[in-house]
N, C-alpha and C positions, 0 to 999 in steps of 0.2 A: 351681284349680291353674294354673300359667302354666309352660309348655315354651318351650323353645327350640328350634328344628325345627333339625336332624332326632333333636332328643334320643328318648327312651323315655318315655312318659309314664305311670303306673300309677296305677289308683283304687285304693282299699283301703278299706275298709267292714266290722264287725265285724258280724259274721253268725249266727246261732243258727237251727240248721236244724228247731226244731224236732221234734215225733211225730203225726202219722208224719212221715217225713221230706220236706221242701221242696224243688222248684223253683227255680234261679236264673237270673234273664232279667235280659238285658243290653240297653240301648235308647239311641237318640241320638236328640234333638231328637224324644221322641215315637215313635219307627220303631226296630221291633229291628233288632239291628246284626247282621247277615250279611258283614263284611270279613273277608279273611284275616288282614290286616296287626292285627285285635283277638283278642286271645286272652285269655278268661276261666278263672279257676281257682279253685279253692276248698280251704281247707287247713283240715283237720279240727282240728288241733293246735292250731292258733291261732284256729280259727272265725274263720277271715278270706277274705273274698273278694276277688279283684284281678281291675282288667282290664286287662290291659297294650298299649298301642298304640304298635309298631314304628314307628321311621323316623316320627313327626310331621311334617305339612301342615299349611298354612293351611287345609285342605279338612277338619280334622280335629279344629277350635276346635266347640265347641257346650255343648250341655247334657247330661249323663250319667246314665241313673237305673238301679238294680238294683234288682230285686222279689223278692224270694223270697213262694214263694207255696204251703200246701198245703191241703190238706180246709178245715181249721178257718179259716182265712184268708189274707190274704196285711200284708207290709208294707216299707216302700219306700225307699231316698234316693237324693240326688241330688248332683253337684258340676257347678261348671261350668270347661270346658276352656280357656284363653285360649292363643293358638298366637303366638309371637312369633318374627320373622325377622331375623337378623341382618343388619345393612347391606352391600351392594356396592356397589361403582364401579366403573363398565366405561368408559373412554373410546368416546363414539361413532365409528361409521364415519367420520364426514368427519373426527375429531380425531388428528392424530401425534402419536405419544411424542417425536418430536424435531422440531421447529420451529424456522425461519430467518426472520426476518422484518426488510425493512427497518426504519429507526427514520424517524416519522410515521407509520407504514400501522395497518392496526390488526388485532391478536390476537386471536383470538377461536374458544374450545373448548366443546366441547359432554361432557357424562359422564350416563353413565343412574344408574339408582340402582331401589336395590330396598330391601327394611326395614318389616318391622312390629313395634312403630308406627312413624308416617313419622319419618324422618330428619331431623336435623339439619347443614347443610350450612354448611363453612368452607372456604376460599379464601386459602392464604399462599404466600408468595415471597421464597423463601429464608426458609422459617418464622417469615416476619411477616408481619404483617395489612398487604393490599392498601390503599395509606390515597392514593387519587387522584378527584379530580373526573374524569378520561378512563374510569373503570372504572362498568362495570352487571352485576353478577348477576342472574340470573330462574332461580329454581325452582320446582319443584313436588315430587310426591310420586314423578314418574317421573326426572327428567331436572333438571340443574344447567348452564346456561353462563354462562360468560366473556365479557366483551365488553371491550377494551383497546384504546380510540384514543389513535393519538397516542404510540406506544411509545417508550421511548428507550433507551439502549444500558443504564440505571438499570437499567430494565426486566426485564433478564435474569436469567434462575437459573432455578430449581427452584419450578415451578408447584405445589401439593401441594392437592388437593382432599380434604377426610375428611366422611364420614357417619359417623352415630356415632344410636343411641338406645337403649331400655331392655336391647339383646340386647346390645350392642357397639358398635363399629366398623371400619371400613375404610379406607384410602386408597388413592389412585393418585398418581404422583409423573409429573413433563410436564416435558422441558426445552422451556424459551425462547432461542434464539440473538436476539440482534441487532443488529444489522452497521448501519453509520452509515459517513459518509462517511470519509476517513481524514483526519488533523492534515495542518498545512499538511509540505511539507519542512524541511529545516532548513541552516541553515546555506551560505545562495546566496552563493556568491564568483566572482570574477572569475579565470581562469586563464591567460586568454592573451588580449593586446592587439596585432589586426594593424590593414593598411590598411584594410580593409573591413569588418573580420571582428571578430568577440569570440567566446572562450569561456569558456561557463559551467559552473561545477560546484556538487553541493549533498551532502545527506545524503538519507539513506532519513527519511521521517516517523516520529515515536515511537511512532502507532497507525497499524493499519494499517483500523480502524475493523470489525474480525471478519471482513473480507473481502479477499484476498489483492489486492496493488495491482497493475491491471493495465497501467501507465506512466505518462509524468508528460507533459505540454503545458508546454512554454514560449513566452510571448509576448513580447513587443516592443514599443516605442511611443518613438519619434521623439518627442521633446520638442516641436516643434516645430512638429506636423499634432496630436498631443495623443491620437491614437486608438490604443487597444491590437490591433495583429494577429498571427497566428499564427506562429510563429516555431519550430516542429515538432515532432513528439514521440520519445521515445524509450520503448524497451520496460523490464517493471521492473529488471532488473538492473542497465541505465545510465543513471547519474548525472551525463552531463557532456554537453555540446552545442557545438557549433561553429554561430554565425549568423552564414553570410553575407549579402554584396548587401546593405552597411549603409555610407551615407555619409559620407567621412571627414571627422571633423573636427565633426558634429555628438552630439548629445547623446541618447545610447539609454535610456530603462529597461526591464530586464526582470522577469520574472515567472515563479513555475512552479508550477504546480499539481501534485498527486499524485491519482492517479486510480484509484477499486475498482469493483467491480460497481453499488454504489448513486450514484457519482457523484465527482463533483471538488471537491479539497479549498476551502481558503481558499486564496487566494494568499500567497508566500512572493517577497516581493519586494527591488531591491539597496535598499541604503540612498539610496543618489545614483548617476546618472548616470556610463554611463562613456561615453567617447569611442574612437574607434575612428581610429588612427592610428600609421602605421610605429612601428613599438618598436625600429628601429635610424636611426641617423643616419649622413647622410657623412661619410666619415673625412677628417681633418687633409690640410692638403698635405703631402708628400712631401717627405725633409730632406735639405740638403747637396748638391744638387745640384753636381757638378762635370764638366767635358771633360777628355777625356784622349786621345788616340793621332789628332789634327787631319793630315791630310792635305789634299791639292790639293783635295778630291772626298767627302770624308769624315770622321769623327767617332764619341768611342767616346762615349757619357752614363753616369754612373752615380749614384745616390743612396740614401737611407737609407729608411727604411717611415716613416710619421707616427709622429706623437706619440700617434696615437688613430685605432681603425680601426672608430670608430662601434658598439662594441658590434655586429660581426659581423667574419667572416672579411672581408681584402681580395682581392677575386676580381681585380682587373690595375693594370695602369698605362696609361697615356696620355701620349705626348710631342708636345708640340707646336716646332713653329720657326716666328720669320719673317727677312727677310731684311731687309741695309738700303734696299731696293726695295721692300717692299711693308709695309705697316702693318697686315697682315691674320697673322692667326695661321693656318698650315695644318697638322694632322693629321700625325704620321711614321709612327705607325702607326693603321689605322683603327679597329681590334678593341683591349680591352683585353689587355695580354702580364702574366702574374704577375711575370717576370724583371724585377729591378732594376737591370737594365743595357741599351742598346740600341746599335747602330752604327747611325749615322746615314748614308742615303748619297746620293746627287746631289747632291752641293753642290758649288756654282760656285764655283771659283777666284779667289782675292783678292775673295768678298765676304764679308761681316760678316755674321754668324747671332746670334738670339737662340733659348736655348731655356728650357720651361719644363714641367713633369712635372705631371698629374692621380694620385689616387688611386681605383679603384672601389671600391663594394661594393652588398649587395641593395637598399640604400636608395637607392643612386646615386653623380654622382662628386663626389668635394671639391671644393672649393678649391685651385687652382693654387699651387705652389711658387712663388718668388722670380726671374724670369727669371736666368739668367746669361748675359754675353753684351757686347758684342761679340765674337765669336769668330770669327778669319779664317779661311777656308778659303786652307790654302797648306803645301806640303810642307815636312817637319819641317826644323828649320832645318840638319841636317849636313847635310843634300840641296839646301838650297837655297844653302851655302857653298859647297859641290862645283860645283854649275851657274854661281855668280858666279865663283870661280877657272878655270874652263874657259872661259867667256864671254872673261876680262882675258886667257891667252894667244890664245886664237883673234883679239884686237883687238893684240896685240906683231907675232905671224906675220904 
């Protein structure tokens, strides 16, 4: 007979008690049985004897014999007990049900096992068969491990280990996490072109490699010296950098990694070189220039704004004069004025002025207007009729 433990296991043997009446003794491997857990009985009706044995043990597999025995003689048989254990799988002590492991490093679980007869041990992932030269099994009839160098992010799922033999079987289910570097970023543009300066912006990476990113390093490299250096980092939520202390006019490439627990990604870099240089120009000269309200000593200027104010605000003006004395252009005012109009004033009587208008802005100043000019200083002319009429009677009288 073959149990399955902890089934019941019952001998049954047809019995004839005989006259006078017989004896029945119960024996294991030889040695009467004295267990509680064996209870013998005997049933008149059916002349059948049973020995029932509670809750079966490996302890409890042998050889069986019943004797009935009286005066006249005795006579005997026997069965024999085979005690079968159904398979378990207990992950060992050092082995988690949940597992995080870099990709490279290497995996590797241990599971006990119990079962008679011994066990037969299988190993799938994501219930298929483990099919890698990095993988080793080693069993026996106690214990099954895992050995996975070299993992990779393929690697992950559902570990599932089964024993299995003539009783049944078992399993245990083992998650594998593993987390790998994350994809490069994506999508590196150019946002802003100053003097010195450049700003970059990109995208978040489309893996984040199972491990949350925690920022991204952007580099730099001067065309010119040819070496990549650090160019700063930002934390994960931001996507965009400003590098300054970059010189103008030469030739930058940058770079930017995205960064997790396990390490830094590929680089994600611009296509071409950008250049780092004012993104406004000076604006136009200043138009129309014209004098108006000339006095002995004085002068109103007025004109019109450029044609072009450089792609930025115009922050002032600038007037310059010289005289028919000096060939040097001097300053009227020395700060730029926004007001497109200015009085001009010290000017010397009966002489000739030239004047000419700058435009400013953040890039600097334009190109000077179109001088106008000769322009005498001398009171307007009813004043100066009034003083020649005054002049001719004071030479009558």
């Amino acid at each position: 007979m073959v149990v399955v433990a902890p089934e019941t296991a019952k001998l049954i043997c047809d019995v004839d008690l005989g006259s006078p009446t017989s004896d029945i003794e119960w024996s294991k491997n030889g040695r009467q049985l004295k267990s509680d857990k064996c209870k013998p009985e005997y049933n008149r009706d059916s002349k059948t004897a049973c020995l029932s044995i509670s809750k079966v043990e490996l302890s409890d597999a042998g050889t069986y014999e019943v004797t009935v025995r009286n005066k006249l003689g005795e006579v005997s048989s026997e069965a024999k007990l085979t005690v079968h254990v159904k398979p378990s799988v207990t992950p060992d002590s050092s082995t988690k049900p949940e597992s995080i492991v870099k990709a490279g490093s290497k995996y590797m679980v241990t599971v006990n096992l119990t079962g008679v007869p011994d066990v037969k041990v299988t190993w799938l992932v994501n219930d298929m068969p483990i099919e890698s030269d990095d993988v080793a099994i080693e069993s026996s009839n106690s214990y099954s491990r895992l050995t996975w160098k070299n993992v990779t992010p393929q690697s992950a799922g559902v570990v599932k280990v089964t024993a299995e033999n003539e009783a049944g079987s078992a399993s245990v289910s083992l998650n594998l996490t593993v987390i790998d570097r994350p994809s490069p970023p994506e999508d590196l543009t150019i946002s802003k072109i100053e003097k010195d300066a450049v700003t970059v912006k990109w995208h978040a990476p489309k893996s984040d490699g199972g491990s949350k990113i925690m920022g991204y390093i952007v580099e730099k490299m001067d065309v010119k010296r040819g070496t990549w250096i650090s160019a700063g980092t930002t934390k994960p939520g931001k996507t965009e950098l400003s590098i300054a202390k970059l010189t103008t006019g030469n030739e930058y490439l940058i770079r930017v990694f995205a960064e997790n627990d396990v390490g830094a990604s590929e680089p994600l870099a611009l296509d071409s070189p950008v250049i780092p240089k004012n993104p406004f120009s000076e604006p136009s000269a200043p138009r129309n220039l014209v004098c108006e309200e000339i006095t002995a000593n004085s002068c109103k200027l007025l004109w019109d704004e450029p044609e072009s104010d450089g792609k930025a605000p115009i922050s002032g003006y600038v007037v310059e004069k010289r005289s028919q004395f000096n060939s040097r252009w001097t300053k009227v005012n020395k700060t730029a004025q926004p007001s497109r109009s200015i009085t001009v004033l010290d000017l010397v009587e009966g002489t000739d002025y030239e004047f000419r208008v700058y435009a400013e802005n953040t890039a600097g100043t334009g190109p000077p207007c179109e001088p106008i000019g000769p322009i005498t200083a001398q009171p307007p002319k009813g004043e100066f009729m009034s003083f020649i009429k005054c002049f001719y009677r004071l030479e009558q009288y």
